[in-house]
C-alpha positions in Angstrom: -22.6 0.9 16.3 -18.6 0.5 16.6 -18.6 -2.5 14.4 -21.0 -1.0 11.4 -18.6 2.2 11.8 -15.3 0.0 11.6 -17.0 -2.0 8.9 -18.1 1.5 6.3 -14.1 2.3 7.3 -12.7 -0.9 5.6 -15.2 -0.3 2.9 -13.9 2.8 2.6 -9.8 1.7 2.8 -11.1 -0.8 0.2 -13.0 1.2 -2.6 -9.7 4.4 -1.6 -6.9 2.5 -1.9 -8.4 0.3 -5.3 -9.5 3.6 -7.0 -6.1 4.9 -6.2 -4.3 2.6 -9.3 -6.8 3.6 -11.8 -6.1 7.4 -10.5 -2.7 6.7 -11.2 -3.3 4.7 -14.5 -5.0 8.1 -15.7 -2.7 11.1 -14.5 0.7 9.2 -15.9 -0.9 10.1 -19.4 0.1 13.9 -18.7 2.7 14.0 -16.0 5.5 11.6 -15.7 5.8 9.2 -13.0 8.2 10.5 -10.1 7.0 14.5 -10.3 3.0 12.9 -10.0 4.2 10.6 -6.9 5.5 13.9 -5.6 2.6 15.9 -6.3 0.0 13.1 -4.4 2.5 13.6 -1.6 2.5 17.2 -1.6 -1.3 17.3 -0.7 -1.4 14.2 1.4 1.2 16.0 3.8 -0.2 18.7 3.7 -3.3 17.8 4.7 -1.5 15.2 7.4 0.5 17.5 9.4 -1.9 20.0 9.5 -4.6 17.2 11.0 -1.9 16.1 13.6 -1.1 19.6 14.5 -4.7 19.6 15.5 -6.0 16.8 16.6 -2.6 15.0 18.3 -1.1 16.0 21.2 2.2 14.4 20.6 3.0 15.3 16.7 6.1 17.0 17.0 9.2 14.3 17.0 11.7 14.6 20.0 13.7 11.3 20.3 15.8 9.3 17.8 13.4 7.0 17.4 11.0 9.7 16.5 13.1 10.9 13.5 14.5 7.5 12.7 10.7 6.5 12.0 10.3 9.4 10.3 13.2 8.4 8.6 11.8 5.0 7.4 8.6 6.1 6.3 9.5 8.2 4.1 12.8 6.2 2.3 10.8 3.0 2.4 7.2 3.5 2.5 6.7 6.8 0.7 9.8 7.6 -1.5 10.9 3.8 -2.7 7.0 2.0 -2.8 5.8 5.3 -4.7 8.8 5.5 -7.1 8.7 2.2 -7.9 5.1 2.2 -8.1 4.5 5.0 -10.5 7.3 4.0 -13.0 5.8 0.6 -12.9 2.4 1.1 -14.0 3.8 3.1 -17.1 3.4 -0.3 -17.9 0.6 -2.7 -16.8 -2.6 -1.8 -15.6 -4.3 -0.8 -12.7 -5.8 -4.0 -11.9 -2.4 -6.3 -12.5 -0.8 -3.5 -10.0 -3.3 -3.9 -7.5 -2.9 -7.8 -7.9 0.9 -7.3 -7.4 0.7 -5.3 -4.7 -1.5 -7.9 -2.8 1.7 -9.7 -2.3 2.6 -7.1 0.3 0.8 -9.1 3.6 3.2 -12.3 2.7 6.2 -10.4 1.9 5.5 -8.1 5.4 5.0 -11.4 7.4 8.6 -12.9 5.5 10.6 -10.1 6.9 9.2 -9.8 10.2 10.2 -13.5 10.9 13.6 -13.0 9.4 14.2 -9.1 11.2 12.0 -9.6 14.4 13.7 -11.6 17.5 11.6 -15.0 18.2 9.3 -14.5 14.9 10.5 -17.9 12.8 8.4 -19.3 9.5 7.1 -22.5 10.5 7.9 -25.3 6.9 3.9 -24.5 6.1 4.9 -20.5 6.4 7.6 -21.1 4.2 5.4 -22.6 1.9 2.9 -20.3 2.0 5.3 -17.3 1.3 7.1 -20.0 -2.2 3.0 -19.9 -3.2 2.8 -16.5 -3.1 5.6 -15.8 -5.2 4.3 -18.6 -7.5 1.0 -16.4 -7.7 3.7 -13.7 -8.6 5.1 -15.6 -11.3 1.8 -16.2 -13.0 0.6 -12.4 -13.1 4.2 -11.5 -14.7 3.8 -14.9 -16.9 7.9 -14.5 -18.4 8.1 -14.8 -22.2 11.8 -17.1 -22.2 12.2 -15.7 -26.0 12.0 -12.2 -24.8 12.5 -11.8 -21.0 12.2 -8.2 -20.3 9.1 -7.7 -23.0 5.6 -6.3 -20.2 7.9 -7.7 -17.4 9.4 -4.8 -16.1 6.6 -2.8 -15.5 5.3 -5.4 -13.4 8.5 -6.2 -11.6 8.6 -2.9 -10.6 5.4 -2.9 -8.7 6.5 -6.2 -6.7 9.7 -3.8 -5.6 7.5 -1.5 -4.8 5.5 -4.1 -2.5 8.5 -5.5 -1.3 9.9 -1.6 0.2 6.2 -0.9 2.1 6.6 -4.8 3.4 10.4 -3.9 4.6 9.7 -0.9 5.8 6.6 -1.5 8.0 9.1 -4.2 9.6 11.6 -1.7 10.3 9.1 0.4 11.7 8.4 -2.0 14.4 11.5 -2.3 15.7 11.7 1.3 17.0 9.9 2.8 19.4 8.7 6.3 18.2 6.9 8.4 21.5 5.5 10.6 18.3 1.5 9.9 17.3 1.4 7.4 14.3 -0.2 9.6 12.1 2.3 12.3 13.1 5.1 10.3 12.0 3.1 9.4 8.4 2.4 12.9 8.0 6.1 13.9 8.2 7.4 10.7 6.4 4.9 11.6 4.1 6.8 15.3 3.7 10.0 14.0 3.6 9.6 11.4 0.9 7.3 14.0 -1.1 11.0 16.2 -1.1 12.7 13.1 -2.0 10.5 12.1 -4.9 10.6 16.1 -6.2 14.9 15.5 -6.1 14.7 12.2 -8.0 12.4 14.0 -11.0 15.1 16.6 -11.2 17.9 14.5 -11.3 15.9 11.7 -13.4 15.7 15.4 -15.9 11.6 14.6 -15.9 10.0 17.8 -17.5 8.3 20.1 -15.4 5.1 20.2 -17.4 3.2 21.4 -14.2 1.2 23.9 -16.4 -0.5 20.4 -17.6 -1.1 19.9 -14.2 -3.9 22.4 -14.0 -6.0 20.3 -16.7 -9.4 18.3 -15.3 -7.2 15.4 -16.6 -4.1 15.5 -13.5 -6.4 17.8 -11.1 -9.3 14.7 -10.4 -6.9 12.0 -10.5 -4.3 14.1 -8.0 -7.2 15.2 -5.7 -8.4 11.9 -5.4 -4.9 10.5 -4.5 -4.2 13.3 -2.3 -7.3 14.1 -0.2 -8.8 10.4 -0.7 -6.1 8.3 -1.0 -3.9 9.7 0.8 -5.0 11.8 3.8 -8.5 10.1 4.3 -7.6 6.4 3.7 -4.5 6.9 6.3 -6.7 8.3 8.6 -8.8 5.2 8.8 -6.1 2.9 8.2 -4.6 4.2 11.5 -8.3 4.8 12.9 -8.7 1.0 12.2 -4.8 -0.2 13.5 -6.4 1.4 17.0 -9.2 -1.1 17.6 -8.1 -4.0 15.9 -5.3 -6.1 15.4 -3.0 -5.6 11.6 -3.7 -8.9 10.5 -7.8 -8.0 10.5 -6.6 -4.4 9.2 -4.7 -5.9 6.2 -7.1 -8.3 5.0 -8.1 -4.9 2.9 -5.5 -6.2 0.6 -7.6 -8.6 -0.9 -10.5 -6.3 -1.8 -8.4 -3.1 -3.3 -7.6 -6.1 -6.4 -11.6 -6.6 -7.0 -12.1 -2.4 -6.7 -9.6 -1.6 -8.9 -10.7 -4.2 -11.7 -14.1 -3.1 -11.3 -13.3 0.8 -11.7 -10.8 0.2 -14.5 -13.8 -1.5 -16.1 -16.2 1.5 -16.0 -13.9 3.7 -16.3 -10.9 2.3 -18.9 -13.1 -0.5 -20.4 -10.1 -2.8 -19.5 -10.0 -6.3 -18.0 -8.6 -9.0 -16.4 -7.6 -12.2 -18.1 -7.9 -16.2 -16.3 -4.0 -16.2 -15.8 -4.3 -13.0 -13.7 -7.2 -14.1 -11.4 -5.7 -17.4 -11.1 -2.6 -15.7 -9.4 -4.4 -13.4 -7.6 -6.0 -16.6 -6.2 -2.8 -18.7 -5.7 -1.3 -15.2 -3.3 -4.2 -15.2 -1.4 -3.9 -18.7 -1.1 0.0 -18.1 0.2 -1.2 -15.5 2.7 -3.8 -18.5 4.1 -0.8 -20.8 4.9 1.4 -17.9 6.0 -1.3 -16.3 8.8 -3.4 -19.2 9.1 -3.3 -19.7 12.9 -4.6 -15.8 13.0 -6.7 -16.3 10.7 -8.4 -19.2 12.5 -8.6 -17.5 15.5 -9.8 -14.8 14.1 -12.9 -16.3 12.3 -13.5 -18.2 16.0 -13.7 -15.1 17.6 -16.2 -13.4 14.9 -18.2 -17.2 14.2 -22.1 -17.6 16.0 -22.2 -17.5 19.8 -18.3 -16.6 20.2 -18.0 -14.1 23.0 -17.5 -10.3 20.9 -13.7 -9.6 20.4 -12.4 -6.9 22.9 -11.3 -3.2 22.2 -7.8 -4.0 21.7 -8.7 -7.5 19.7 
């Protein structure tokens, strides 16, 4: 029963976080970018602390490490990704963001060799992380007659991949005594402050009275309660019972959910180049984690012995 409940929860993390760039797509035709990021982070912490303050016994931080992380999500992993994020898909698409962002498991395995003591890239990691950004290169597909023409949009997303890969590394080298979803729900808070700063100073419009339309309240629901507050709940749910390497596979499905949702939904679609660098980063991410990934499909292969709690 454990595995078909872990199983509906990557689903779940799957179909969430791959709706999330058409929700996106949709409410950044009436609000603009950072006062929208701010808003999904509004009801995501919200809901978050709340949660914690119920269901954690240690959700209050006390040490440095506590606020430090604290800290770091919100900077890195709220506040920059989210930025970056929202500005970028003012222009591309949901599904070439969610292809971009797919880049984040090579980029997160990159720093963690270069910031974590005895993690090294072995010459096939380093490989596997120059084909990733080669899968990059083919999504973005660089006119040399006009450089900066549906480049920058797309650029952006691949910072904003690059800040959630940095900052989950810096994440692991404290050592936080507060509950992980604690420290989320108030990184979450403080970047949701951060990103409500940078619209004022950026002199973004208010224009929240728009933000009672049908056409910002579903999308900013969705990101909020589904998103947001549900998908970290399972994310962290999942993180608990198996190791971040089987968790972040979920990369590689949000891509497919988000095409097929801005298809029903936006009528758009995907063109050969695009697929083909999807392809080529997922082929990166093979050479990168392919010893995990081995031993993983070992342990979940016919007549292998059934991989422990903590596996």
């Amino acid at each position: 029963m454990s595995r078909y409940r872990d199983a509906a929860l990557f689903v779940f993390l799957a179909v969430a976080w791959g709706g999330s760039f058409v929700a996106i797509e949709v409410g950044l035709d009436s609000l603009p970018p950072l006062l929208f990021a701010a808003l999904r982070y509004d009801v995501g912490a919200a809901i978050l602390v709340v949660y914690a303050a119920v269901a954690r016994d240690r959700w209050l931080p006390r040490t440095r490490d506590d606020y430090l992380a604290v800290l770091v999500v919100g900077v890195f992993l709220i506040t920059a990704a989210n930025g970056f994020l929202f500005v970028g898909q003012q222009y591309t698409t949901g599904g070439v963001a969610a292809i971009l962002y797919s880049l984040n498991p090579v980029l997160t395995t990159g720093f963690a060799r270069s910031l974590l003591p005895g993690d090294r890239l072995s010459p096939l990691g380093l490989l596997g992380l120059v084909v990733g950004l080669g899968g990059v290169a083919l999504v973005v597909r660089p006119d040399p007659a006009n450089l900066l023409a549906g480049v920058t949009g797309k650029l952006l997303v691949v910072a904003s991949a690059t800040s959630v890969a940095l900052g989950s590394v810096l994440l692991r080298r404290l050592r936080p005594t507060t509950d992980s979803t604690a420290t989320t729900a108030w990184g979450m808070l403080v970047g949701a402050i951060l990103m409500h700063g940078a619209s004022l100073a950026g002199g973004e419009p208010p224009r929240l009275a728009e933000a009672l339309g049908p056409q910002v309240v579903v999308p900013l629901a969705y990101l909020g309660v589904v998103a947001t507050a549900g998908a970290y709940a399972a994310y962290f749910g999942l993180l608990e019972r198996h190791s971040p390497v089987q968790v972040n596979l979920v990369s590689y499905l949000v891509p497919m959910v988000t095409a097929v949702v801005g298809w029903v939904l936006l009528g758009e679609s995907l063109t050969p180049a695009t697929i083909v660098g999807f392809l080529v980063i997922l082929t990166g991410f093979a050479l990168v984690k392919r010893e995990a990934l081995v031993a993983f499909a070992g342990r979940y292969s016919v007549g292998a012995t059934p991989p422990t709690r903590n596996e």
